[in-house]
C-alpha positions as CSV (number, residue, x, y, z in Angstrom):
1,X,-6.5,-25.1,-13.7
2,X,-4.3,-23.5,-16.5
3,X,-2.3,-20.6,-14.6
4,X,0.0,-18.0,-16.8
5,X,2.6,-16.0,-15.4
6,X,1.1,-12.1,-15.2
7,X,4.4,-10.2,-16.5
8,X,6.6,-8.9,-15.0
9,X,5.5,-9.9,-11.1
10,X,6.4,-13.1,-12.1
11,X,3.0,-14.3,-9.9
12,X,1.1,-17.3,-11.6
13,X,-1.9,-16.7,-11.7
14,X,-5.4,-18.9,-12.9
15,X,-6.4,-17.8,-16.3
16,X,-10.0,-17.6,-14.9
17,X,-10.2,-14.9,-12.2
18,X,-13.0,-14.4,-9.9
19,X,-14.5,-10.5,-10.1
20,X,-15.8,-9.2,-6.5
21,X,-18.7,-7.0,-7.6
22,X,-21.6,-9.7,-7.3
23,X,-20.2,-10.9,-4.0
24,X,-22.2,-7.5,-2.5
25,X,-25.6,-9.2,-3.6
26,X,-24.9,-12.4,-1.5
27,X,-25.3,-13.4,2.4
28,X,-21.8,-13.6,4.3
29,X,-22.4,-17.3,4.6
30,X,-23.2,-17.6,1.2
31,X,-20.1,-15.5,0.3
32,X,-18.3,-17.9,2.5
33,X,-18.9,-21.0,0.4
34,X,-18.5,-19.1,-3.1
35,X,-14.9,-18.2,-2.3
36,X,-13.9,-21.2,-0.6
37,X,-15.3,-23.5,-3.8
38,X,-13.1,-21.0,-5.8
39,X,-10.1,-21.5,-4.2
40,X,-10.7,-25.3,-4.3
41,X,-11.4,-25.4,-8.1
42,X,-8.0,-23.7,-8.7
43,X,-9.2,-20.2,-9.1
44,X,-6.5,-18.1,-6.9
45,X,-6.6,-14.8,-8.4
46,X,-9.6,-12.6,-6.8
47,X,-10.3,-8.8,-8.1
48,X,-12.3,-6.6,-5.8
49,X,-12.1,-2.7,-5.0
50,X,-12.7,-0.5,-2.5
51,X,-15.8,1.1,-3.7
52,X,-17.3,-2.2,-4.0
53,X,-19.2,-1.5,-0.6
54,X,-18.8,-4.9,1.3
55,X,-16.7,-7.5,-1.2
56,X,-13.6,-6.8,0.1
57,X,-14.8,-7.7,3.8
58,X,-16.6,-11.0,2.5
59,X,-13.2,-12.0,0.4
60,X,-11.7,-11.4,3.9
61,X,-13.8,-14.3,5.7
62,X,-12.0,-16.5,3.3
63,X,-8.6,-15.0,3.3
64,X,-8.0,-15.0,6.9
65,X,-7.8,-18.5,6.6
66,X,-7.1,-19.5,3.2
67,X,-4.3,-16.4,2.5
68,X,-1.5,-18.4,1.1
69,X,-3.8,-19.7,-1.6
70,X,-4.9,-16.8,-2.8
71,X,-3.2,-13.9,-5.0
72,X,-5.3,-10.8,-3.9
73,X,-5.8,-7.8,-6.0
74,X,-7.6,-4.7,-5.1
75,X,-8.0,-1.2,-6.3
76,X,-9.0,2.5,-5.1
77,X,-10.2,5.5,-6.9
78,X,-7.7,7.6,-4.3
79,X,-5.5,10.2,-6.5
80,X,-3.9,11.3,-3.8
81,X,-0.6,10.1,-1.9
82,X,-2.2,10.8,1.7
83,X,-5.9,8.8,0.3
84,X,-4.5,5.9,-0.8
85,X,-2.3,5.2,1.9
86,X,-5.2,5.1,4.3
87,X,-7.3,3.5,1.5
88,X,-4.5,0.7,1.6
89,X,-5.2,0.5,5.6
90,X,-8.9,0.5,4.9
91,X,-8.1,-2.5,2.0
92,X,-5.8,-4.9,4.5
93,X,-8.3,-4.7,7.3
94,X,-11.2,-5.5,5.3
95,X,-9.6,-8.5,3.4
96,X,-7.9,-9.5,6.9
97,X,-4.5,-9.9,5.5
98,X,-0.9,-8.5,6.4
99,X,-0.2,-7.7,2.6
100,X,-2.2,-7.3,-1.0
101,X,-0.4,-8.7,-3.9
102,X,-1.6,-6.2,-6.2
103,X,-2.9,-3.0,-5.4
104,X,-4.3,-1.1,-8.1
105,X,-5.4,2.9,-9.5
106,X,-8.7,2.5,-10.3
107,X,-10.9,3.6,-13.4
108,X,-7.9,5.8,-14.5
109,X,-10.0,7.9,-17.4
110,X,-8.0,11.0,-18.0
111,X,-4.2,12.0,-19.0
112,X,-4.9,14.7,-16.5
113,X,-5.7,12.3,-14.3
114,X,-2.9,10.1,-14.7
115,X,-0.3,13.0,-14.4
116,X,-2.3,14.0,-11.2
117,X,-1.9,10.2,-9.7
118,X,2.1,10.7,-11.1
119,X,2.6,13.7,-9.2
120,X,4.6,14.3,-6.0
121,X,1.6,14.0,-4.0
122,X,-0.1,11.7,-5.9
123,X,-1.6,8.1,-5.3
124,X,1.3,6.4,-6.9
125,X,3.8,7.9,-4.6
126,X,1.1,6.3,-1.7
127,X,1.8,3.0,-3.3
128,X,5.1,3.0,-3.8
129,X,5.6,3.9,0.1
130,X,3.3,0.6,1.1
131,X,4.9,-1.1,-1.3
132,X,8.3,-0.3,0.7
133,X,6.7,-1.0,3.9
134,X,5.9,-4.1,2.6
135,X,1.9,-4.0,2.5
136,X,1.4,-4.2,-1.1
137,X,3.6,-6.4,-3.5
138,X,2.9,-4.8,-6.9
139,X,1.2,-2.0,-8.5
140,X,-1.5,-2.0,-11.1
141,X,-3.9,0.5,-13.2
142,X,-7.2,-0.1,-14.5
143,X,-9.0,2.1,-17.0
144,X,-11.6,2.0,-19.9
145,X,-9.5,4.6,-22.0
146,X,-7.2,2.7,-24.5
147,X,-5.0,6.5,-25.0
148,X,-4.8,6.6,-21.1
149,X,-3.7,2.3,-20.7
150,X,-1.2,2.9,-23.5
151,X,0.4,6.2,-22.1
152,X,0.6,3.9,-18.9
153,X,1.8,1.2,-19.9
154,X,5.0,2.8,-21.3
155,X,6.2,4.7,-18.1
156,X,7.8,1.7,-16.1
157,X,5.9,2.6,-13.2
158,X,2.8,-0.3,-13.9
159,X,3.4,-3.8,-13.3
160,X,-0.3,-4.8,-14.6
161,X,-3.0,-3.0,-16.5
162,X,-6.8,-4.2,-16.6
163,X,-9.1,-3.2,-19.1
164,X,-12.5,-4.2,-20.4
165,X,-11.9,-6.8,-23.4
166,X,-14.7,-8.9,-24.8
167,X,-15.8,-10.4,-28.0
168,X,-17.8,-7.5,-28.7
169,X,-14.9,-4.8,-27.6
170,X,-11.9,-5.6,-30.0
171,X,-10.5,-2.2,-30.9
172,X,-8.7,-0.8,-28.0
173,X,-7.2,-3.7,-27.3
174,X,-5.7,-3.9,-31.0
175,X,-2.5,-1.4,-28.9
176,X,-2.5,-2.2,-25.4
177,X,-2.3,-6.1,-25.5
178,X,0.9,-5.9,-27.8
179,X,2.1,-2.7,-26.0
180,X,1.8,-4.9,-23.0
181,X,3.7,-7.6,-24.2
182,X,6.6,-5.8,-25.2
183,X,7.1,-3.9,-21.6
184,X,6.2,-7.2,-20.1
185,X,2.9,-5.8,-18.0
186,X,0.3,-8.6,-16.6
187,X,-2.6,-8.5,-18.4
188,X,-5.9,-9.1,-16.6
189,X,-9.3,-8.5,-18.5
190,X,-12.1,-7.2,-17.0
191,X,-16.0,-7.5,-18.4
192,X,-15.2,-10.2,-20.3
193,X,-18.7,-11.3,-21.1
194,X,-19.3,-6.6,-22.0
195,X,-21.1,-6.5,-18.6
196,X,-23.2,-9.4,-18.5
197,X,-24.4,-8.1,-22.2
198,X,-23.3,-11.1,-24.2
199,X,-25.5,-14.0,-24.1
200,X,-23.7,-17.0,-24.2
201,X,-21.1,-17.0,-21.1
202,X,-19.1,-20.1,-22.5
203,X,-18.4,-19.2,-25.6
204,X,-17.6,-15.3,-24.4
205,X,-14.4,-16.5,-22.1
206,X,-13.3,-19.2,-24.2
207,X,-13.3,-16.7,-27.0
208,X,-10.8,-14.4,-24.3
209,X,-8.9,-17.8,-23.4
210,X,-6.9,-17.8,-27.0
211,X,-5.3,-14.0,-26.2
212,X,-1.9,-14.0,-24.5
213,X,-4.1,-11.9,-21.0
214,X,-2.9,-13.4,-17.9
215,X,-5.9,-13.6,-16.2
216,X,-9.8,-13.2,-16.6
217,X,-12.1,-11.9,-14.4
218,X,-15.9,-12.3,-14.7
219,X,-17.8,-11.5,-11.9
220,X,-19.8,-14.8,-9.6
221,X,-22.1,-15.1,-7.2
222,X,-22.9,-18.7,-7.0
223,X,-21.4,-22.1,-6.5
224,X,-23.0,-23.1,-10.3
225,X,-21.1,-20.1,-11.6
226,X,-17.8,-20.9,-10.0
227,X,-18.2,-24.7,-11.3
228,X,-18.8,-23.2,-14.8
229,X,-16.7,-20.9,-15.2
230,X,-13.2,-23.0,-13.5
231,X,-14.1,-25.5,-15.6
232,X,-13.1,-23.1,-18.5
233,X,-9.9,-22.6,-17.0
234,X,-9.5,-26.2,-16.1
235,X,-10.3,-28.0,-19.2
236,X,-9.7,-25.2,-22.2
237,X,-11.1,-26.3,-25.5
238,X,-10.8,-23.9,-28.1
239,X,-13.9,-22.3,-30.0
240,X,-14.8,-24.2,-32.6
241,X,-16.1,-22.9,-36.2
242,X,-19.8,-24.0,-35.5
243,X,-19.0,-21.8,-31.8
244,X,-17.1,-19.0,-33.5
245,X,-20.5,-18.3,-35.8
246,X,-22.5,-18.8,-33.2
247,X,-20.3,-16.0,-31.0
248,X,-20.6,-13.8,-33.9
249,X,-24.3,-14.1,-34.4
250,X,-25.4,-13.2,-30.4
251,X,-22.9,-10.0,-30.6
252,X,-25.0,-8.7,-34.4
253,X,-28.1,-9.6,-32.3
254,X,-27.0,-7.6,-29.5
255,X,-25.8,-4.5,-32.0
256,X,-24.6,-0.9,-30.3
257,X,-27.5,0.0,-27.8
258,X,-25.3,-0.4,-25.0
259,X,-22.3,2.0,-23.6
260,X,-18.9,0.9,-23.4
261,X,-17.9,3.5,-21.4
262,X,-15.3,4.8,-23.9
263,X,-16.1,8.8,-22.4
264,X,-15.7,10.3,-26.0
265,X,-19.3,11.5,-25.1
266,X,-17.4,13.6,-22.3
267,X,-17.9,16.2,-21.3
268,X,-21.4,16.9,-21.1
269,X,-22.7,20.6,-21.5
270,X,-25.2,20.2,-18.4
271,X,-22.5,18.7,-16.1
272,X,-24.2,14.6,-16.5
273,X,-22.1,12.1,-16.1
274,X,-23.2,9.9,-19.2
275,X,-20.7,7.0,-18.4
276,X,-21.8,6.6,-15.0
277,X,-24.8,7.1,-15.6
278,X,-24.8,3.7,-18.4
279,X,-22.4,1.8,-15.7
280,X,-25.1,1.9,-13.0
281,X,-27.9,0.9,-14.7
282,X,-26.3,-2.5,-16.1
283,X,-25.7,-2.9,-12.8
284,X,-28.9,-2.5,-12.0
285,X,-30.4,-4.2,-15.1
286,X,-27.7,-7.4,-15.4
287,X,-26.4,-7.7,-11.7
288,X,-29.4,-7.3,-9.6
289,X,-28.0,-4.0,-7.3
290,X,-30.8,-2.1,-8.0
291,X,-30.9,-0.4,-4.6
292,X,-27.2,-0.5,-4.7
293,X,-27.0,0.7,-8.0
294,X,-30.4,3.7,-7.8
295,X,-28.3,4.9,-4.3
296,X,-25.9,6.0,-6.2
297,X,-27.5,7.1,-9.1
298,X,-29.4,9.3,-6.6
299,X,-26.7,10.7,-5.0
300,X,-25.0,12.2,-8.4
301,X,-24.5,16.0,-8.8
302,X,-26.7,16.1,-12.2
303,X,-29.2,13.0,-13.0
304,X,-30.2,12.3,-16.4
305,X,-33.8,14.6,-16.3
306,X,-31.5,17.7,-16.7
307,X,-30.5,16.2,-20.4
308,X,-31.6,19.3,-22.8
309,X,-32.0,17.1,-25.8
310,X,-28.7,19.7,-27.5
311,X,-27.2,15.8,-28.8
312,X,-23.6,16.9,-28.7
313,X,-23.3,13.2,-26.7
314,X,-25.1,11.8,-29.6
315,X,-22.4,13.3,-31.8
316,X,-19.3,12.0,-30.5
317,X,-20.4,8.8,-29.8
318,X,-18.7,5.9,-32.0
319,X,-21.0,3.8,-31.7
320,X,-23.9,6.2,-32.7
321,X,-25.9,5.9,-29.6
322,X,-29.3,8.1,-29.2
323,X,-27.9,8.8,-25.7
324,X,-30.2,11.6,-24.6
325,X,-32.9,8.9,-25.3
326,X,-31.1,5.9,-23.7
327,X,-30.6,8.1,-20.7
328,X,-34.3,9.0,-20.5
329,X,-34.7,5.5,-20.0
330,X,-32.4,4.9,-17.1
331,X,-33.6,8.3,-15.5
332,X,-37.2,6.3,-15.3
333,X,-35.4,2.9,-13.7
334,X,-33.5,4.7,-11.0
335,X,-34.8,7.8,-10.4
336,X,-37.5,8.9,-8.0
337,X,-41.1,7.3,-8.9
């Protein structure tokens, strides 16, 4: 396994990750053998969160045993100093370890959020306190706003940053990864294969493999897709041009009818959350949560039937989605029948 040093934590870490999100689709036993083939395929960097319902607690079967192998990272969507600290409690009992290597702000989306998570009360504070008492090693954020990862990446305070980067989703990466670079944050890249959305799985992280990103994450849950996807890591052999066209051909097939959750479409005038709206049905669609991912959907303030057609979404999108369409659609997959 290739590993690469992610900035300035100085941890070496296996260029192919291992995403927690599918591991809540899976049996604890089978959970069990998915982790523990990981770790003995050189994979030692595992990404999981604590609003991933129960991957944190199946990471932990592993870990208990295994901890030494593993670099652990895991993330919260706590602002607050008092949340996150209890969030970080929450983290090292489910993942049945005395410490996390990383521990990171999730889905930052917002300056105003940032600054809130900045504040004197705010989740940063909570991590810099755990990180003195010795439960976390390092702090992270993660984020789908390019403005919001570059404004981060320049304060100091950030040791890694992970963002969505795929063959498909060039353009806010064109700043951060050199920004990066030059303040010497890890890099770890998150929906490398744009949610499932591209195709060909090979080609996608290979593609990623050339960029100087520290580690990438895609998401498994089986023993074939751990064997797959290590062997990436293991044996890297560039694209080549026949692969490159081929790359380039699935992404013009696949076009703009999906979100990247790039919230320009924000906010809406009826109060829907668009974004979220798009993230749960791919889990639904390209993951296999769909009772998982309807819950949720459900339990939102404003779901997609209150759309008034006014396209304001429709005009702010870059990527000129027909989003009051597109969300009529996901409205009949998750809501009430």
């Amino acid at each position: 396994m290739e590993y690469r040093v992610l900035g300035k934590t100085g941890l070496r870490v296996s260029s192919i990750g291992m995403g927690g999100i599918p591991l809540q689709r899976v049996s604890e036993e089978e959970a069990e053998r998915i982790v523990n083939l990981a770790l003995d395929q050189g994979i030692n960097f595992f990404d999981s969160a604590r609003g991933y319902t129960d991957s944190e607690a199946k990471f932990g079967l592993v870990f208990r045993h295994r901890r030494n192998e593993a670099i652990i990272a895991t993330k919260s969507m706590e602002r607050t100093r008092e949340g996150i600290l209890q969030e970080v409690e929450d983290s090292l009992k489910a993942l049945q370890v005395d410490y996390i290597d990383l521990y990171q702000l999730h889905n930052v989306k917002s300056l105003a959020i940032l600054e809130q998570v900045l504040g004197p009360e705010g989740a940063l504070r909570g991590l810099q306190e755990a990180k003195a008492q010795g439960k976390i090693r390092y702090i992270g954020i993660t984020g789908h706003v390019a403005e919001v990862l570059e404004k981060a990446i320049t304060l100091g305070e950030f040791e890694t940053v992970q963002f969505p980067f795929n063959a498909v989703e060039l353009g806010p990466t064109e700043k951060i990864i050199p920004l990066a670079q030059a303040h010497d944050v890890g890099m770890i890249v998150m929906k490398p294969v744009a949610g499932g959305a591209i195709p060909d799985k090979n080609l996608a992280l290979r593609f990623l493999m050339d960029y100087p990103v520290a580690s990438i994450i895609p998401g498994m849950d089986s023993e074939d897709q751990v064997l797959e996807n290590a062997a990436i890591g293991r044996h890297f052999v560039p694209l080549n041009e026949e692969e490159t066209k081929r790359l380039q051909e699935s992404i013009k097939e696949l076009g703009n009818t999906f979100c990247r959750r790039c919230e320009y479409c924000m906010p809406c005038p009826q109060g829907i959350n668009i974004p979220m709206v798009f993230l749960l049905d791919g889990y639904w669609q390209r993951y296999g949560l769909k009772d998982w991912a309807q819950e949720r959907y459900l339990a939102m303030k404003v779901l997609a039937d209150e759309c008034i057609e006014c396209g304001t979404c429709a005009s702010r999108c870059p990527y000129g989605l027909e989003i009051p369409r597109l969300i009529a659609q996901v409205h009949r997959r998750l809501g009430r029948n």
